[in-house]
C-alpha positions in Angstrom: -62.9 -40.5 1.2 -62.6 -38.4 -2.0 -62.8 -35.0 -1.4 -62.7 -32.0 -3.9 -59.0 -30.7 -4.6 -57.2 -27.9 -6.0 -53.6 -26.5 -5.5 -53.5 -24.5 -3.0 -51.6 -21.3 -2.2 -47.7 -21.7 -0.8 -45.6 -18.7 0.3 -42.5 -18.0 2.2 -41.1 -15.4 5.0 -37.6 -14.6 5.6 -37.7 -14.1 10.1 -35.2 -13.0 12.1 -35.8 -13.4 16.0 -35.9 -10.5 17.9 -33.2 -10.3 20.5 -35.8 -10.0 23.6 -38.6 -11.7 24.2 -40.4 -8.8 25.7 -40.8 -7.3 22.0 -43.2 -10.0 21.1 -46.3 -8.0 21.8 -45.3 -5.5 18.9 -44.8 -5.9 15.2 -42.0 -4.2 15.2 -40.2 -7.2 17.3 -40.2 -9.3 13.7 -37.9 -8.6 10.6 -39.4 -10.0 7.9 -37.6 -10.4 3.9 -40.2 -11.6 0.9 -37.7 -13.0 -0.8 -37.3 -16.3 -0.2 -34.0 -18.9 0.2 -33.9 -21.2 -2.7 -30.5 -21.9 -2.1 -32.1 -23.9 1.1 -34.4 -26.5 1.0 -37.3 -26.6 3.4 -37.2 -30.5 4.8 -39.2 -30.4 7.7 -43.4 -29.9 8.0 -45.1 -29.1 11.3 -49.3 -29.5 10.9 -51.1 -26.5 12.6 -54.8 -27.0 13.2 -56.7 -23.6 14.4 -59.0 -24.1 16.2 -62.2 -22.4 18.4 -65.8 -21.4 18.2 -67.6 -19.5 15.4 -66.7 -16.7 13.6 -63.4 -16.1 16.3 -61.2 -14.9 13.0 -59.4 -18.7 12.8 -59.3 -17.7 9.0 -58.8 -13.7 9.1 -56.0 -14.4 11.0 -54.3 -17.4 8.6 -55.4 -14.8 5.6 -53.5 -11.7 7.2 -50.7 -14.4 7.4 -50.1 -15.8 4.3 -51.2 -12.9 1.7 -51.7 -9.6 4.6 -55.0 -9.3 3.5 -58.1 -8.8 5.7 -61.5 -9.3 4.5 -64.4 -7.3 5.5 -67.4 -9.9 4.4 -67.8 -12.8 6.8 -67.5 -16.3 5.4 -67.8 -19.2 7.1 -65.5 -22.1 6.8 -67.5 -25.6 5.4 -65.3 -28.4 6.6 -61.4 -27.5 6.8 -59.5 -25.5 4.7 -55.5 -26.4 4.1 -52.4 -23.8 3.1 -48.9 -23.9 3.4 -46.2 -21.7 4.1 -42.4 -21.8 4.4 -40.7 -19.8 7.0 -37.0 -18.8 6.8 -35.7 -18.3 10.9 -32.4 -17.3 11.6 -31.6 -20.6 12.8 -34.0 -23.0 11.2 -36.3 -23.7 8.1 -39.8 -24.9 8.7 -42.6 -25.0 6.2 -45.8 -25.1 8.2 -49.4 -26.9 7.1 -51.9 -24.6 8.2 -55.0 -26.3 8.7 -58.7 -24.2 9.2 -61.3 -25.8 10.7 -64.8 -24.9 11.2 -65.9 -23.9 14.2 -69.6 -24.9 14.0 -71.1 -27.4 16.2 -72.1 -29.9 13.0 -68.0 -30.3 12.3 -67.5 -31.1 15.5 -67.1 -34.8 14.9 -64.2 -34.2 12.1 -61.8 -32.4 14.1 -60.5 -35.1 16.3 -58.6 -36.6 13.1 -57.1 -33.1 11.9 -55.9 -32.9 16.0 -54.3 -36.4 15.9 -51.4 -35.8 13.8 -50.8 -32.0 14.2 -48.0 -30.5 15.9 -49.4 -27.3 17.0 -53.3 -26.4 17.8 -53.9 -22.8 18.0 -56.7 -22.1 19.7 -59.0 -18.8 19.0 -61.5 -16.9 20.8 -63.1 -13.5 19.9 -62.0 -10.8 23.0 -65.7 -9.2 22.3 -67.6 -12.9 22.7 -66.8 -14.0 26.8 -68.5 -17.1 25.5 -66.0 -18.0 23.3 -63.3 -17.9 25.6 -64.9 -19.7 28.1 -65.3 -22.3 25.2 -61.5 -22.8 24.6 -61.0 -24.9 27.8 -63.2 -27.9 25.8 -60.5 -27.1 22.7 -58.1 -27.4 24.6 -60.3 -30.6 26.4 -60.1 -31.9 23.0 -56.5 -31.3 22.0 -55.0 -33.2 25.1 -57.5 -36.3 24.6 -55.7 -36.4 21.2 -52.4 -35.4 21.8 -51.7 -35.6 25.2 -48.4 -33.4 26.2 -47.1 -34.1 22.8 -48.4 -30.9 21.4 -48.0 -27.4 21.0 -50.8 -24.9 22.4 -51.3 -21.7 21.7 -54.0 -19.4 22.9 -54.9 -16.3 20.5 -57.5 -13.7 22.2 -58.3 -12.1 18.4 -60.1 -8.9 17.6 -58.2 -6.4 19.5 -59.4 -3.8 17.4 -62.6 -4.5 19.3 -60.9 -3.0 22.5 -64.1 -0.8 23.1 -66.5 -4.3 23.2 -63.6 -6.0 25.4 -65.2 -9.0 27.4 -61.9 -11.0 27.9 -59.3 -8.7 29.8 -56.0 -9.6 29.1 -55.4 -10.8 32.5 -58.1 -13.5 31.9 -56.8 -15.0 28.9 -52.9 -14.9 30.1 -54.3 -16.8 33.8 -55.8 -19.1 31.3 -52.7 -20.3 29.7 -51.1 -20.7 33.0 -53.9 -22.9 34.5 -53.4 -25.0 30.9 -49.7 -24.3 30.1 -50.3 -23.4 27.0 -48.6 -20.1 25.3 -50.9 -17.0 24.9 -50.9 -14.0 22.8 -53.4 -11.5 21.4 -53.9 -10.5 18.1 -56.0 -8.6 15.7 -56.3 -9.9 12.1 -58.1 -7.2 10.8 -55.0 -4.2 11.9 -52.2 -6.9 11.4 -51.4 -6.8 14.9 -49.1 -9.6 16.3 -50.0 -11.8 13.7 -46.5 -12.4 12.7 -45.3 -12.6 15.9 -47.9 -15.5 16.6 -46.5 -17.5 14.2 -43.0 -16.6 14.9 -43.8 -17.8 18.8 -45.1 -20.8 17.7 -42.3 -21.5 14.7 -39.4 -20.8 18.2 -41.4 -23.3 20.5 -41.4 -26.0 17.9 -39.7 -29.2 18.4 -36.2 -30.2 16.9 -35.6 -30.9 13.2 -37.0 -34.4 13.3 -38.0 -36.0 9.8 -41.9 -35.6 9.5 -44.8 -37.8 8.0 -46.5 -35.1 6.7 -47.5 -35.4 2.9 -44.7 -33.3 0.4 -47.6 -31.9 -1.7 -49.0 -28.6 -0.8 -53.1 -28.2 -1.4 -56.1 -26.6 -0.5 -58.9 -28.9 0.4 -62.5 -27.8 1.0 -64.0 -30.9 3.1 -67.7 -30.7 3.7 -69.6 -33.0 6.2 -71.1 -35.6 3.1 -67.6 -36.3 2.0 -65.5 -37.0 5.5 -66.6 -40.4 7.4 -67.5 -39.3 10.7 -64.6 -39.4 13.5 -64.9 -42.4 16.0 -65.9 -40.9 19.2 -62.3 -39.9 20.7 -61.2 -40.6 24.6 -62.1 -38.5 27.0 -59.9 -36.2 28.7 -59.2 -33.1 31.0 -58.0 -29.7 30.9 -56.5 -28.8 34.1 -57.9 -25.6 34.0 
């Protein structure tokens, strides 16, 4: 496998925790510093694979991330797309891989190895499109035939800006995590709302600071289907919702 590859963008946050978890549905509930700790070394690398059907804002919402930047003109992802970012806690220092995947049905066989090794799978569905939230229980189908319980899952009803198209209440997508115990928030890439606080959530419910296998360099790849061997068909598995 040689895909094409170019350095990729790497930035940092400075987080503080808010003190109650019951400020995690607003923006306000996150202090954040751009300047970064040099003094501190990051040392351990969680992989986080988004993941979820077509045009759900998988990318918008790793965009608003890492530069706060929304764009307007609809792209679609070819293959996966890979950034990193370093994030400063109050009690901890993680850097975190953030891997995009497409969510078209002819990448479907790729994903599987991106799952394997990843310690966090976000999973995305589109609050406007019911269909794509019915379409997270095979995500997350496909996540626990990879990882099993060894994984963290979170479930990101996007596009609240959309609130007048709602299909998915929020009731429906927090009953969902329940049934799959997975965490759930929801977000809207395109207003900046709760994105940081989805990646804070996720950066808290991370395991300890064990050494990881993850790859030092920082990249960007662009995979497309004639370059990646096909995935081996992967065991089957169940959601228990």
């Amino acid at each position: 496998m040689n895909p094409a590859a170019s350095e990729g963008a790497h930035s940092s946050e400075v987080i503080s925790p808010s003190p109650s978890s019951s400020q995690l549905g607003s923006p306000k509930g996150t202090t954040i510093s751009s300047a970064p700790r040099h003094a501190i070394a990051p040392r351990t690398k969680y992989k986080l694979v988004f993941l979820g059907d077509e045009s759900v804002g998988k990318t918008s919402i790793i965009t608003r991330f890492m530069y706060d930047h929304f764009d307007n003109t609809y792209q679609a992802t070819i293959g996966i797309d890979f950034l990193s970012k370093t994030m400063y806690l109050e009690d901890r220092i993680v850097r975190l891989q953030l891997w995009d995947t497409a969510g078209q049905e002819r990448f479907r066989s790729l994903i599987p190895s991106y799952i394997r090794d990843s310690s966090v799978a976000v999973v995305v569905y589109d609050i406007s499109n019911r269909a794509s939230f019915l379409n997270t229980t095979k995500w997350i189908d496909d996540v626990r035939a990879e990882r099993g319980s060894d994984v963290v899952i979170m479930l990101v009803g996007n596009k609240t800006d959309l609130s007048d198209r709602r299909q998915v209440t929020v009731e429906d997508g927090e009953n969902k995590a329940r049934e799959c115990n997975v965490m759930f928030i929801e977000s809207s890439a395109k207003a900046g709302f709760n994105i940081k606080p989805l990646f804070r959530k996720v950066a808290m419910a991370l395991p300890g600071m064990e050494n990881a296998s993850l790859p030092s360099t920082d990249k960007k790849l662009n995979l497309d289907k004639n370059n990646v061997a096909a995935d081996k068909s992967a065991a089957s598995s169940s959601c228990p919702c």
